[in-house]
N, C-alpha and C positions, 0 to 999 in steps of 0.2 A: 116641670123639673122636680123631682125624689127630694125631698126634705130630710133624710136619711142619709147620712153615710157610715161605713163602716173601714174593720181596718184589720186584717188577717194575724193572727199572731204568729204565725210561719211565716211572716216576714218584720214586723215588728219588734218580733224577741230574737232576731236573727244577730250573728254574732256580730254582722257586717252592720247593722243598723244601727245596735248597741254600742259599737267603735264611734256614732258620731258624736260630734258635744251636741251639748243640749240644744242649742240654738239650732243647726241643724233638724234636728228630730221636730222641734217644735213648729219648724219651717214645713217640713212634711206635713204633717198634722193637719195646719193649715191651710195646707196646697187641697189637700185631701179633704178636706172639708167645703172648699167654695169650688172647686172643680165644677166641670158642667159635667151631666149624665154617661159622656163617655171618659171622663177623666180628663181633658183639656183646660188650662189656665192660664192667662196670663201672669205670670208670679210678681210683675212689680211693685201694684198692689198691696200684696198679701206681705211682700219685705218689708216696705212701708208700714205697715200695719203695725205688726207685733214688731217692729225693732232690728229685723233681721240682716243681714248683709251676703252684700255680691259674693262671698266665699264661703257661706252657707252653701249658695245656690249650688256655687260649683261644683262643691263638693257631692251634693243630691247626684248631680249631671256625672260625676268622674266614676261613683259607686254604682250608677244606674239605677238610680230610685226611682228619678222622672229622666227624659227622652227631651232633649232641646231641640229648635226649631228654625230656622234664619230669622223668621217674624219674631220672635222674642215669647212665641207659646210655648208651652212644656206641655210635657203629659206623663200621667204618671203611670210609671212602666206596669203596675202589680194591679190597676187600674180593676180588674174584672178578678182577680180574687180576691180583694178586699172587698165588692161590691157585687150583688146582683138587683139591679130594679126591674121590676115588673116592666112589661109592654103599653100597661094603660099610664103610669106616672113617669116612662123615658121619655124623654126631649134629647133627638139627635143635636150633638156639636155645629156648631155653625162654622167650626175649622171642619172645614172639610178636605182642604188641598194637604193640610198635613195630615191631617186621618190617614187619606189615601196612599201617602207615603210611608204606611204603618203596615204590618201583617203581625195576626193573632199565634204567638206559639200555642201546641198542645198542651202548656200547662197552664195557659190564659190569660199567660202576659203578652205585652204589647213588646215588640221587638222592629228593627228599622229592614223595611223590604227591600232595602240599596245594601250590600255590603261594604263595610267600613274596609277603608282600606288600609289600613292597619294592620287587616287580616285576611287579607288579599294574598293569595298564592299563586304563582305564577299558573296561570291558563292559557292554552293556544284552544281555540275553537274553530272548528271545522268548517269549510263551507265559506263563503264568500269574502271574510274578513279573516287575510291568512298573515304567515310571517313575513310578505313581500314587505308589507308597514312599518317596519321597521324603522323608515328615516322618519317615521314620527314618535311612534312609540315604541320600545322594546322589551325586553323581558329579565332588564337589569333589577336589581331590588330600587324601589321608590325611594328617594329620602324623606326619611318624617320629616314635619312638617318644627320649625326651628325657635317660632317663636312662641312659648306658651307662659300663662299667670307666673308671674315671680311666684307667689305666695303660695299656690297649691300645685304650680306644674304640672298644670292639669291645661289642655287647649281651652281658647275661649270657643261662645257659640259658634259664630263665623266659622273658624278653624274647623269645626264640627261640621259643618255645612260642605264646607272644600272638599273633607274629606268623603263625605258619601259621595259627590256629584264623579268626582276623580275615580272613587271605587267601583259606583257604577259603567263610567264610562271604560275601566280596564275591564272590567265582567264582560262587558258588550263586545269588545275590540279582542279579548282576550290578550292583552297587553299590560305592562306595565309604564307607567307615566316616567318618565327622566327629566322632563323639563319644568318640574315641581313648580318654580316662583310664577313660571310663564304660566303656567295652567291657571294655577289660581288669581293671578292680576288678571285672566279671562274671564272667571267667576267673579271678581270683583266687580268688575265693568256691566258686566248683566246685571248685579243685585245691584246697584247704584242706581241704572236702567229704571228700575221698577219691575224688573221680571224674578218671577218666585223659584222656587228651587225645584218645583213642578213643573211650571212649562220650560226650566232648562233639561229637566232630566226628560220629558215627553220628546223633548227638540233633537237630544241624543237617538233615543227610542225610533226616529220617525227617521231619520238620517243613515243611521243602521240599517233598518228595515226595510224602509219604502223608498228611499233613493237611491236608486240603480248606480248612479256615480256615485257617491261618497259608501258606500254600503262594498263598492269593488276598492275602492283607492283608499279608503281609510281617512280616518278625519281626528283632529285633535279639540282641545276648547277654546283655541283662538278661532278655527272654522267656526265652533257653533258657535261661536258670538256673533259671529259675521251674520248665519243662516236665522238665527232666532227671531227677527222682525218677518221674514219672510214664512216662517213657519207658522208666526202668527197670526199675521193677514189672512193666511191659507185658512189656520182652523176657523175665524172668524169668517173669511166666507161661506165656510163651510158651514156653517153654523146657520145661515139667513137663507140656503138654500132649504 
């Protein structure tokens, strides 16, 4: 692991950065300095550390400094412009499931490969998964989600998490979710489970794609709750073959 880090001032002296109190900023700093090679942390730690508080973090999380996680990781979004380390002193993340829920913009920040659904626009998509779905999902506007921090009304993680797995799944469906609470007590019940927000969103993926019935008839995330133990026996045997 890089004994080095560093810290862009195209974003540091940004006006947006500048807006936070100092605690804030300093909580960055921190993140950014014990981070692993790809930018990943667990930040409980680091709050513990120097003093800092839950509404620091949020804040990090509401501005986009750092990328929150269900498992309680972050990462920090500017990640690769604040930093490049050589090939011979990188040590890849050992999060990997949330890596993999990451994609690189062209300016070399770290950005989420699930669209939020916040900013979700109605899509119909062609091809197998059409408007017939409608007694599940429709193409009303979503309601946001209702209950977020007193203090910064800003969502919590969780909240955060609901929202890609739902945004994803209207991307897939080319729908719009209406049954908001249902949805998400679905996602609750999984992450309670022990299943990550990876094998729910792969279990979407594979349900769409590779199953002939739900892929024609459409499916919601009380289905994939149901289908996610069977999905994952599947990859597991798949796995020993």
């Amino acid at each position: 692991m890089a004994q080095r880090r560093m810290f862009s001032l195209d974003i540091v002296s940004s006006d947006a950065f500048l807006d936070l109190p100092v605690s804030g900023r300093e909580l960055y700093f921190q993140l950014g300095m014990y981070a692993d090679d790809d930018g990943f942390i667990n930040p409980k730690k680091i709050i513990r550390m120097i003093g800092a508080s839950e509404d620091d973090l949020r804040l990090l999380i509401a501005k986009r400094f750092v990328l929150p996680f269900e498992t309680g990781v972050v990462v920090i979004k500017h990640w690769k412009i604040n930093n490049y380390i050589q090939n011979d002193r990188y040590k890849p993340t050992r999060y990997l499931e949330e890596k993999e829920l990451l994609k690189i913009k062209e300016n070399g920040s770290y950005t989420e490969s699930i669209q939020n659904v916040s900013k979700m626009e109605t899509q119909v998509r062609l091809g197998k998964v059409s408007i017939g779905k409608s007694n599940i999902l429709d193409e009303q506007k979503a309601r946001p989600i209702s209950k977020v921090n007193e203090k910064t009304k800003e969502p919590s993680m969780k909240q955060l998490v609901y929202r890609r797995i739902i945004g994803h799944l209207q991307k897939i469906l080319g729908m719009k979710v209406t049954t908001w609470d249902k949805q998400c007590k679905a996602i609750k019940s999984m992450l309670d489970a022990g299943y990550t927000e990876l094998q729910i969103i792969k279990t979407i993926d594979y349900m769409a794609n590779k199953d002939e019935f739900y892929s024609d008839k459409g499916f919601d995330m009380m289905t994939v709750a149901k289908q996610i133990p069977l999905y994952k026996a599947r990859m597991r045997k798949a796995a020993q073959i």
